[in-house]
Structure formats: C-alpha cells, structure tokens
C-alpha positions in Angstrom: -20.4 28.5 -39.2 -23.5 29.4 -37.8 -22.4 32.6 -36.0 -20.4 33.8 -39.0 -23.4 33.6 -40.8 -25.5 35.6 -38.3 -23.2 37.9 -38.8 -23.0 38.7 -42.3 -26.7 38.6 -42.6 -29.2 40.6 -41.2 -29.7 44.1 -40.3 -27.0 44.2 -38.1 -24.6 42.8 -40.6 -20.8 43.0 -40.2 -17.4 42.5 -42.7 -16.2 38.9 -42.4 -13.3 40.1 -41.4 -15.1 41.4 -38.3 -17.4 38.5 -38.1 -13.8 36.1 -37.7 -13.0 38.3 -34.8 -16.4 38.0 -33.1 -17.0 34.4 -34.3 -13.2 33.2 -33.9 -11.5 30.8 -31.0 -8.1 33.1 -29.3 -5.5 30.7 -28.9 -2.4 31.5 -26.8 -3.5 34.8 -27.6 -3.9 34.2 -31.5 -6.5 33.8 -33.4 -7.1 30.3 -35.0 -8.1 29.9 -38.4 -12.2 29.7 -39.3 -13.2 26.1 -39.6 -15.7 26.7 -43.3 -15.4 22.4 -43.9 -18.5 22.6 -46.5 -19.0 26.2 -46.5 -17.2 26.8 -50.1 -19.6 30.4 -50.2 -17.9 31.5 -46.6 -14.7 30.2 -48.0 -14.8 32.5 -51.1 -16.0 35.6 -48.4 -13.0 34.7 -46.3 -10.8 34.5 -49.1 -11.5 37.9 -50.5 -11.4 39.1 -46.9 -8.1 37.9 -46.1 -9.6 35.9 -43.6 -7.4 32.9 -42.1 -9.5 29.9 -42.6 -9.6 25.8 -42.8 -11.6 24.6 -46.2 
C-alpha cells in the first residue's frame, strides 16, 4: 500500500489505475489483484478506477 500511495501523492502523481500497474505483482503474466486489507480510502480510488483489488 505504501507504493500506491507514493504514487498518488506527490508531485509526480499518477492515476490509480497507473499506480496498480507500477505498484502490482505479474503473475503468469497477469496482474494480481491490489491487496488494500485496511485501506477502505484506496479501496474507494480503486473502485472508481476499475482497479482489480482484495478489501
């Protein structure tokens, strides 16, 4: 959660969307869903983003 985070906020901010690609784990060539356990703000992000995620 921290990268996503790092990403969103700052100057060199991205989309979460973009954040789940940088921050994400590639499995079998596929990328697994965001772990945001306790996170329910990045949960609402990812939500709106269409972002594949674990609450």
């Amino acid at each position: 959660m921290d990268c996503i985070r790092q990403k969103l906020g700052g100057v060199d901010s991205v989309s979460m969307a973009v954040a789940a690609k940088i921050c994400g784990h590639v499995v079998d060539g596929r990328l697994t869903p965001l772990d945001l356990h306790g996170a329910p703000e990045l949960q609402v992000e990812a939500r709106h983003s269409g972002v594949a995620y674990t609450p």
